[in-house]
VOROMI-741239 format. One line per 3 residues: number of its first residue (from 1); their letters; for each residue x, y, z of C-alpha. Coordinates in steps of 0.2 Angstrom, whole numbers, plus 5000, padded with zeros to 4 digits. Example, Ala and Ser with C-alpha at 12.3 -4.5 7.8 and 13.67 -1.06 7.14 Angstrom:
BEGIN
1 = AS = 5062,4978,5039  5068,4995,5036
END
This chain:
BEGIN
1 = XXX = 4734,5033,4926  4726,5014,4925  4723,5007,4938
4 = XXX = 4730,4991,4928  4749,5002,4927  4747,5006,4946
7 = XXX = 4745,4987,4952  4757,4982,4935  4770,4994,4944
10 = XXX = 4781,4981,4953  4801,4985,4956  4803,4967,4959
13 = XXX = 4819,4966,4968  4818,4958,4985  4818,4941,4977
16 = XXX = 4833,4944,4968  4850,4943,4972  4861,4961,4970
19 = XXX = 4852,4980,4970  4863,4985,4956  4862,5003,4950
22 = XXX = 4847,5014,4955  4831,5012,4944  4823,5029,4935
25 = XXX = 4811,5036,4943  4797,5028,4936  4787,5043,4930
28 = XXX = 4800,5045,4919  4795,5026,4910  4776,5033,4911
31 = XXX = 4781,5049,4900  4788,5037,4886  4771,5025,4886
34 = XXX = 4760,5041,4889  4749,5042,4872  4745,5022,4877
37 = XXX = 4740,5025,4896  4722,5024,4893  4705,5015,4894
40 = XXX = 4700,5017,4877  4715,5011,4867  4724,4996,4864
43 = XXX = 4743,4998,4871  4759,4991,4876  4768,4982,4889
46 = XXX = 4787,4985,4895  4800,4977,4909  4817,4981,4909
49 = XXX = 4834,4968,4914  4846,4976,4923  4862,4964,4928
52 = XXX = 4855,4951,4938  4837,4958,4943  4822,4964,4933
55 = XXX = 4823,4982,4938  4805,4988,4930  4789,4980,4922
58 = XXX = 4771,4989,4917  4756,4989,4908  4748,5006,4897
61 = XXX = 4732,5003,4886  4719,4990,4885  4722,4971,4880
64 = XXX = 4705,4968,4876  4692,4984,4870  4677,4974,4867
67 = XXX = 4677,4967,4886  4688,4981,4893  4702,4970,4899
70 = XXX = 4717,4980,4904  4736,4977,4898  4747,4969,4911
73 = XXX = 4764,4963,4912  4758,4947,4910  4746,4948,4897
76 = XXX = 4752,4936,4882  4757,4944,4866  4758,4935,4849
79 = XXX = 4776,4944,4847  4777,4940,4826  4799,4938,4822
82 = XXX = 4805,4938,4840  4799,4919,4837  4816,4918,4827
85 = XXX = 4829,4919,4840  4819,4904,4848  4819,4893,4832
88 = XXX = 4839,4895,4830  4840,4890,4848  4831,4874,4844
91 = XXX = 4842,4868,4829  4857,4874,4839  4852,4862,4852
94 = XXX = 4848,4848,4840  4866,4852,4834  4872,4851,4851
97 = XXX = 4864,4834,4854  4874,4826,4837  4858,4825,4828
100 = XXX = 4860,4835,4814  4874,4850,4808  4873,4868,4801
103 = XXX = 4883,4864,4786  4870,4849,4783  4861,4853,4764
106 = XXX = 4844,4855,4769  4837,4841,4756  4843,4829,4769
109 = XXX = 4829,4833,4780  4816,4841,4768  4820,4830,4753
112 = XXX = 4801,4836,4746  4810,4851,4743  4816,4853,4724
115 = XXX = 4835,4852,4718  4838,4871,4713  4855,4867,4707
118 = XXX = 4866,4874,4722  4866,4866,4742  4857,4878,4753
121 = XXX = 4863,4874,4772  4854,4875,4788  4863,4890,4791
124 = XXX = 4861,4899,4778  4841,4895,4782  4846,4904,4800
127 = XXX = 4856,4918,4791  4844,4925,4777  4856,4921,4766
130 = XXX = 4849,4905,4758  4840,4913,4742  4823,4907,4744
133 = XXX = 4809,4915,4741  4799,4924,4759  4783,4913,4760
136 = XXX = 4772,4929,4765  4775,4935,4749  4772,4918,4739
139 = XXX = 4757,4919,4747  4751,4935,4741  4757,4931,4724
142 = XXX = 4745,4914,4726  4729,4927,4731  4730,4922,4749
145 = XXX = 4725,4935,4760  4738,4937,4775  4728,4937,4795
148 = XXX = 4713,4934,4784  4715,4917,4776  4721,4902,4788
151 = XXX = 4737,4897,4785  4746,4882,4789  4764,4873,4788
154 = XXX = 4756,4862,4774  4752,4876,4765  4768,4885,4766
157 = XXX = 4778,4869,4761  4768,4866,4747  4771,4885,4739
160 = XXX = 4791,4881,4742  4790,4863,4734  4782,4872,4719
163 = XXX = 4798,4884,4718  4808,4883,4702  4820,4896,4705
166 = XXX = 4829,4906,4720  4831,4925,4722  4850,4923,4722
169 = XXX = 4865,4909,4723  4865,4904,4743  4877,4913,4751
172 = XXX = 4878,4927,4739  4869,4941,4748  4858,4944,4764
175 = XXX = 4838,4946,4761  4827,4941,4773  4815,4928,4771
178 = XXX = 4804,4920,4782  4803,4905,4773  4820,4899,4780
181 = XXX = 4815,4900,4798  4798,4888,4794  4809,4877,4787
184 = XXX = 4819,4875,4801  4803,4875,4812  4798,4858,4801
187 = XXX = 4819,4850,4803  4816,4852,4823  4800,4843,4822
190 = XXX = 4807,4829,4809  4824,4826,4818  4818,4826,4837
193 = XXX = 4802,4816,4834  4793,4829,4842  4780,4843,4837
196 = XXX = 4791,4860,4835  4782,4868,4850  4784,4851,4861
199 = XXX = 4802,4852,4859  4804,4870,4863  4793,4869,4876
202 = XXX = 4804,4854,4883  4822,4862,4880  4820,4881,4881
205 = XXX = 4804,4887,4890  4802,4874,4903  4820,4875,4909
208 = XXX = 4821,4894,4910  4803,4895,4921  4795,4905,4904
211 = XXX = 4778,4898,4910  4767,4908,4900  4777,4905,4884
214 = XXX = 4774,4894,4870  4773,4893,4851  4755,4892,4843
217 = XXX = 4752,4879,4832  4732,4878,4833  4725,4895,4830
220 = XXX = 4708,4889,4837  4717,4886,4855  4712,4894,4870
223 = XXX = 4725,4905,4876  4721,4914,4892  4725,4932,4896
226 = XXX = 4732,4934,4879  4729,4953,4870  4720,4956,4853
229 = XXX = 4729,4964,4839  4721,4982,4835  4722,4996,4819
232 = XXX = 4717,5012,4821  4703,5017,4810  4697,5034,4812
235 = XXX = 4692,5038,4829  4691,5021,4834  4702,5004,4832
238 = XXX = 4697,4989,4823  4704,4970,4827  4718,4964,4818
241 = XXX = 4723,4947,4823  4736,4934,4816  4727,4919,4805
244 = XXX = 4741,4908,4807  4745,4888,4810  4763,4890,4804
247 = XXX = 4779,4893,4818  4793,4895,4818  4795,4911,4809
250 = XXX = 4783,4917,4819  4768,4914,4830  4777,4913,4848
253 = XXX = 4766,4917,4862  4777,4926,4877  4774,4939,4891
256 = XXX = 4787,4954,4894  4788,4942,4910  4793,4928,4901
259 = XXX = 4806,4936,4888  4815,4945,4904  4819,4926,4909
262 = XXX = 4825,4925,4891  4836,4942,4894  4842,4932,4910
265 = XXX = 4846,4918,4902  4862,4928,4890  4870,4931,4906
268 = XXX = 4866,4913,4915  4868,4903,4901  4858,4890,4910
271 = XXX = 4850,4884,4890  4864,4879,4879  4882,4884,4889
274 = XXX = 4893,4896,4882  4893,4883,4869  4875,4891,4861
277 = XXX = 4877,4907,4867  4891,4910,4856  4883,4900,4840
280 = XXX = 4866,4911,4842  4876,4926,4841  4887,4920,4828
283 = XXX = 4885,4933,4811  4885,4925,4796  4897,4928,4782
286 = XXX = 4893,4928,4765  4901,4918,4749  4912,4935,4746
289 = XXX = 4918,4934,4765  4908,4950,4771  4900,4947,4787
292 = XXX = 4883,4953,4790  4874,4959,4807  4861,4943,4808
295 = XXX = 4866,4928,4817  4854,4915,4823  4839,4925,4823
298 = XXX = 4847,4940,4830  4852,4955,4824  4869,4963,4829
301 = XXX = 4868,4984,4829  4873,4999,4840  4865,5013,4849
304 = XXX = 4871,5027,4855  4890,5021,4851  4887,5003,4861
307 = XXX = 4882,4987,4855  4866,4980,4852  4857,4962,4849
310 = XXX = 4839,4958,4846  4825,4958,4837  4809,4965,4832
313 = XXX = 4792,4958,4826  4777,4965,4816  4763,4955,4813
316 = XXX = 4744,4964,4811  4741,4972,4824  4754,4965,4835
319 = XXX = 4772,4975,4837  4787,4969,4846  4804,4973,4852
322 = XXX = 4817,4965,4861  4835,4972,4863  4849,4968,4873
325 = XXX = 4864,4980,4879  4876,4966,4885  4892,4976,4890
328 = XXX = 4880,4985,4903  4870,4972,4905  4855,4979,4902
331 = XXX = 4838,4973,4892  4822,4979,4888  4806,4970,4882
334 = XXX = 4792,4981,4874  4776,4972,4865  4760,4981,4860
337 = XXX = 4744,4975,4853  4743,4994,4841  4749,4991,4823
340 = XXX = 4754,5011,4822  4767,5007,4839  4785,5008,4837
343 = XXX = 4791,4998,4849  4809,4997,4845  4809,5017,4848
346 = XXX = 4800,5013,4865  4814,5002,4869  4826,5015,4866
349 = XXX = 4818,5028,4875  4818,5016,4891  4835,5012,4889
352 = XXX = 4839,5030,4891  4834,5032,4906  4847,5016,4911
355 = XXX = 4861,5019,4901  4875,5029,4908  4872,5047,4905
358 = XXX = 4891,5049,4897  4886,5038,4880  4885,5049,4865
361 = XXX = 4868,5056,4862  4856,5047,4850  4854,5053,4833
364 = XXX = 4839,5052,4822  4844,5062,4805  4857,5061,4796
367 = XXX = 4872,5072,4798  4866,5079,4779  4848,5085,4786
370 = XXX = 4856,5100,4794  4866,5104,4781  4860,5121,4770
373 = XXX = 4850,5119,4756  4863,5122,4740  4851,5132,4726
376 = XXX = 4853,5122,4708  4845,5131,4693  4830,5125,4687
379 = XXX = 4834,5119,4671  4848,5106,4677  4834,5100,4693
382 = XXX = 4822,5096,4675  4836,5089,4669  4841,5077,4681
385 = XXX = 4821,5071,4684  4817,5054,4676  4817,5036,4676
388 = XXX = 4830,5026,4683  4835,5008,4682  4845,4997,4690
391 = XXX = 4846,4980,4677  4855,4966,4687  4841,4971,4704
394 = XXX = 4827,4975,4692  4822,4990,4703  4819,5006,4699
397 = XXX = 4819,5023,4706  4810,5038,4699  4812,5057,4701
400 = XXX = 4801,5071,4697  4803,5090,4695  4788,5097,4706
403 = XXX = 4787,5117,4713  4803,5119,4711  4811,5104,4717
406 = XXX = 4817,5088,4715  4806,5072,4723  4810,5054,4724
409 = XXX = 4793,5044,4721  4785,5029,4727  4770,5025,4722
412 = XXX = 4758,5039,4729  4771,5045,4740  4782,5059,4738
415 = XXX = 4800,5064,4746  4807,5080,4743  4827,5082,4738
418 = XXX = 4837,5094,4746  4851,5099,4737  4866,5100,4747
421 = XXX = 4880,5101,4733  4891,5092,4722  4878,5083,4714
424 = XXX = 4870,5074,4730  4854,5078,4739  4846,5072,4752
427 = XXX = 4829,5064,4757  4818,5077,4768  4808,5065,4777
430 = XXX = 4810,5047,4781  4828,5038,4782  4838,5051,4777
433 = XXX = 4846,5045,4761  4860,5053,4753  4855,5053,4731
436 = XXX = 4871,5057,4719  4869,5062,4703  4881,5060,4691
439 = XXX = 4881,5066,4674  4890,5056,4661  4897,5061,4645
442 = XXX = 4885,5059,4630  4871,5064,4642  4868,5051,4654
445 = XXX = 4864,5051,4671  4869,5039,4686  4861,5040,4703
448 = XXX = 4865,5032,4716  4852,5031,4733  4865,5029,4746
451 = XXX = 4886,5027,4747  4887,5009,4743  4870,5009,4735
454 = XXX = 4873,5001,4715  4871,5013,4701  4854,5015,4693
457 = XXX = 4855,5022,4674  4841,5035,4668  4831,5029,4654
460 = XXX = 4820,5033,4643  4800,5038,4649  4790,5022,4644
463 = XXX = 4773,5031,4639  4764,5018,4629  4748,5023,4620
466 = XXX = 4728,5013,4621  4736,5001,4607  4752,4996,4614
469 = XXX = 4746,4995,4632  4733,4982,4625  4745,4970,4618
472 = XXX = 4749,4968,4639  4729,4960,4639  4727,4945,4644
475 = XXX = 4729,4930,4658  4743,4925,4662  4748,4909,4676
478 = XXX = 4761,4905,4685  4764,4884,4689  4775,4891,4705
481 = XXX = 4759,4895,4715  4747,4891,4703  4739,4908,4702
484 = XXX = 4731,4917,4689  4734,4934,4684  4722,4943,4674
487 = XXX = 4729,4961,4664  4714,4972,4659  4714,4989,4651
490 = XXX = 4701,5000,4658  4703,5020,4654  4717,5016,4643
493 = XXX = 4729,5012,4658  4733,4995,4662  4727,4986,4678
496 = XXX = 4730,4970,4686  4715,4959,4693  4719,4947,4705
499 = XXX = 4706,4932,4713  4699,4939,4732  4708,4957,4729
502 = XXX = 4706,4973,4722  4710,4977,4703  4729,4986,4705
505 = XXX = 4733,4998,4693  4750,4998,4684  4764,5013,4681
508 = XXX = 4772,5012,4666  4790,5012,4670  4803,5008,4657
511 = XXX = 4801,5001,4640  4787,4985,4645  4791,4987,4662
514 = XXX = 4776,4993,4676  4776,4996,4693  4760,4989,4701
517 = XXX = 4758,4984,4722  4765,4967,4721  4781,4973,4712
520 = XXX = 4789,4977,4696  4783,4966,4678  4793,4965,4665
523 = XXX = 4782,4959,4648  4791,4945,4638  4791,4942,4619
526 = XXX = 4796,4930,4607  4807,4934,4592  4789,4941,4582
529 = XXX = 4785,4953,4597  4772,4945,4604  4768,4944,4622
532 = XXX = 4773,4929,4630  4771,4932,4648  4783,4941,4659
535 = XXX = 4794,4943,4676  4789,4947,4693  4801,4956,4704
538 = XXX = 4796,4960,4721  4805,4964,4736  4809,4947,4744
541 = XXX = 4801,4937,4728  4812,4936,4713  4811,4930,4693
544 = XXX = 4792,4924,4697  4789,4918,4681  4771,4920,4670
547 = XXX = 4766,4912,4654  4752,4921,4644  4737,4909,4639
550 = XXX = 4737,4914,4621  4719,4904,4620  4712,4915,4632
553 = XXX = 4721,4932,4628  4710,4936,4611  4695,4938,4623
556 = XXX = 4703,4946,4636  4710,4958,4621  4693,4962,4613
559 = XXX = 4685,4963,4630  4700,4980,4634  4691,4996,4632
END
């Protein structure tokens, strides 16, 4: 073991008041962390809340490789979307002072920002709800290059400023974006006369003794004892380290220390009263009336048939986890400095060790994965292989017929179907999602990925030839982020080619519709056929709109080969 875990392994209850249950052997917690205990690879940090006492804190892995620093429980950690609980607390407090309210339109305090046509609320902002577009994937859209390209609050505002359009009505649905929680970072700093980071240094980290805490505002600062962000590549690890002068939906700075003040701080309340308590943990509710698990930058779950709040965070090479158990009073903080950790499993892991050995046992499949395969003939699997579309998400889902079975596609990779009657199937590796087919008359197919999932429609294969894929050539630019998009045909397949990143290809879908890496395009026309632009839909970015430069797409045309 590291000599770095032996000195990190504190039980540190003589200066706190209550002995509360017994603490796991600690070899047990080593076992979880053991792939990380080593000189040679970056690692993660863990300290556990028990009641009124921290009852466990360590250190496995390296937090610097280049200087051979060790991990320990109070290295700092850039802990990427645990920032978020910090940001709601911030405008809760400002609403607590009378300085602004949840239900404010956020134009009043960002009037910059255009008139979509429907309020959007601080709330919704704290919520995900809101509709606007996620700012990370604005950015790549733009050709910014995310940990590689310095990126600021300036540049984030102007990208949303440019927005023309939101993924849905606020208040309709739940979809995460990170934009909302930037915002609120930039309201905080406009209504309290302070910088975002003075003010939470002032009203949340300062009070609750969170010395080594803060949010990172200057990327070129000096942070002492902080850990470097690492990816593995082959036999070794390269750095992978955030680029960021934006807050609020991320960059916090924080020690497993630090955060078990912040566990503390649920049960003493000594930051907001019951008052804030209750308003962080509040879940939003959607336009329909359906409540949804997120609340003020927290996420309300269960394990093992108990409740759950928290959070997680991913950023480069940086992963985080912070959960909370609150009926047995129980929390753990786990951050590593390895993009390939999974430190919400981590987490769990610990917590077993502290929950009460009568909970159900945790599950990891679904019930369906050890349900026996139910043989289908061949010719209705064929049959059930294709294309299929959902219109009103603009996604797709495609199946193929491969050795015998059925396998949803993504891209490059593959997930086999299992059969398990009635029409449904089940995913063989990943989540394990139930797939229904259901055969219509007339020959069409519905699928759906999932109980409450919406229906998708199989359509027709989309295999355009050399001529019809060249018609797609040309550049196309869109005023949102002032980005250029260049389509080329090389081999007779259509790619994309992109400023500062490498030409993408793109899968022909449905009629002109392809799938490429930033999400799905769908080709627009005008009433002669032409190709005018078309439609990007990605996964928190929708109806991004791009007009073809019909001056510039004959030589693009004569240049496709």
């Amino acid at each position: 073991m590291l000599m770095s875990s032996l000195a990190a392994a504190v039980l540190w209850l003589a200066s706190l008041p209550g002995q509360g249950p017994a603490t796991p052997d600690p070899a047990k917690i080593d076992a979880v962390f053991g792939a990380y205990d080593r000189n040679t690879s970056p690692g993660c940090a863990v300290a556990v809340y028990q009641r009124d006492r921290i009852a466990f804190r360590r250190a496995y892995g390296m937090a610097n490789l280049d200087h051979d620093i060790p991990l320990t429980p109070s290295t700092v950690f850039h802990v990427a979307s645990i920032s978020k609980q910090f940001t709601g607390t911030a405008i809760l407090l400002l609403a607590q002072d009378g300085k602004l309210s949840l239900d404010d339109d956020i134009r009043k305090h960002l009037p910059e920002l255009p008139d979509l046509g429907k309020k959007i609320s601080i709330r919704q902002l704290a919520n995900h709800t809101s509709g606007l577009r996620d700012q990370w994937d604005l950015l790549g859209l733009a050709g910014w290059r995310y940990s590689r390209d310095l990126i600021t609050d300036d540049d984030v505002m102007e990208l949303l400023v440019r927005q023309k359009d939101l993924n849905f009505p606020p208040g309709d649905r739940h979809l995460y974006s990170n934009s909302g929680f930037t915002l609120l970072a930039v309201i905080v700093s406009r209504v309290s006369g302070q910088s975002f980071r003075e003010f939470t240094t002032e009203r949340i980290f300062k009070p609750l003794g969170m010395s080594s805490t803060h949010f990172r505002d200057n990327f070129g600062e000096i942070v002492k004892h902080q850990a470097y962000g690492y990816a593995p590549v082959r036999d070794t690890f390269r750095l992978s380290t955030t680029n960021f002068d934006t807050a609020g939906a991320t960059s916090l700075l924080t020690t497993v220390e630090d955060l078990l003040k912040w566990h503390a701080n649920f049960d003493a309340k000594t930051v907001g009263g019951d008052a804030l308590q209750s308003a962080l943990l509040e879940r939003g509710v959607l336009n329909s009336g359906s409540r949804i698990p997120y609340a003020f930058g927290i996420t309300h779950s269960t394990y093992r048939g108990v409740p759950t709040v928290g959070h997680g965070g991913s950023d480069a090479g940086y992963r985080a986890d912070f959960v909370r158990f609150p009926e047995q009073g129980l929390g753990v903080a786990t951050l590593c400095n390895i993009a390939t950790a999974n430190p919400a499993r981590l987490s769990r892991q610990v917590a077993d060790l502290f929950l009460p050995a009568n909970l159900p046992a945790a599950t990891t499949a679904s019930p369906a994965d050890d349900t026996p395969e139910v043989p289908v003939p061949e010719a209705t699997l064929k049959r059930l292989a294709g294309i299929y579309w959902n219109a009103a998400e603009a996604t797709a889902f495609r199946v193929v017929f491969d050795a015998g079975k059925l396998h949803a596609v993504d891209g490059r990779q593959r997930t086999a179907l299992k059969s398990i009657g009635g029409g449904a199937f089940v995913m063989t590796a990943g989540p394990q999602t139930r797939v229904s087919f259901e055969e219509q008359p007339g020959g069409t197919v519905h699928l759906r990925p999932g109980a409450s999932a919406p229906v998708f429609v199989r359509m027709d294969p989309y295999a355009p030839s050399v001529g019809q894929i060249a018609e797609f050539a040309g550049t196309y630019r869109s005023d949102e982020m002032d980005a250029v998009f260049r389509m080329t045909v090389r081999g007779g397949a259509l790619r994309l080619e992109r400023s500062k990143l490498r030409p993408a290809p793109l899968e022909p879908m449905i009629t002109d519709t392809f799938r490429t890496q930033a999400g799905l395009v769908q080709f627009t026309r005008d009433v002669a056929g032409r190709v005018t632009g078309f439609v990007l839909q990605g996964n928190r970015v929708k109806h991004v709109k791009f007009r073809k430069d019909l001056a510039a797409s004959g030589s693009s045309s004569s240049a496709a080969r």
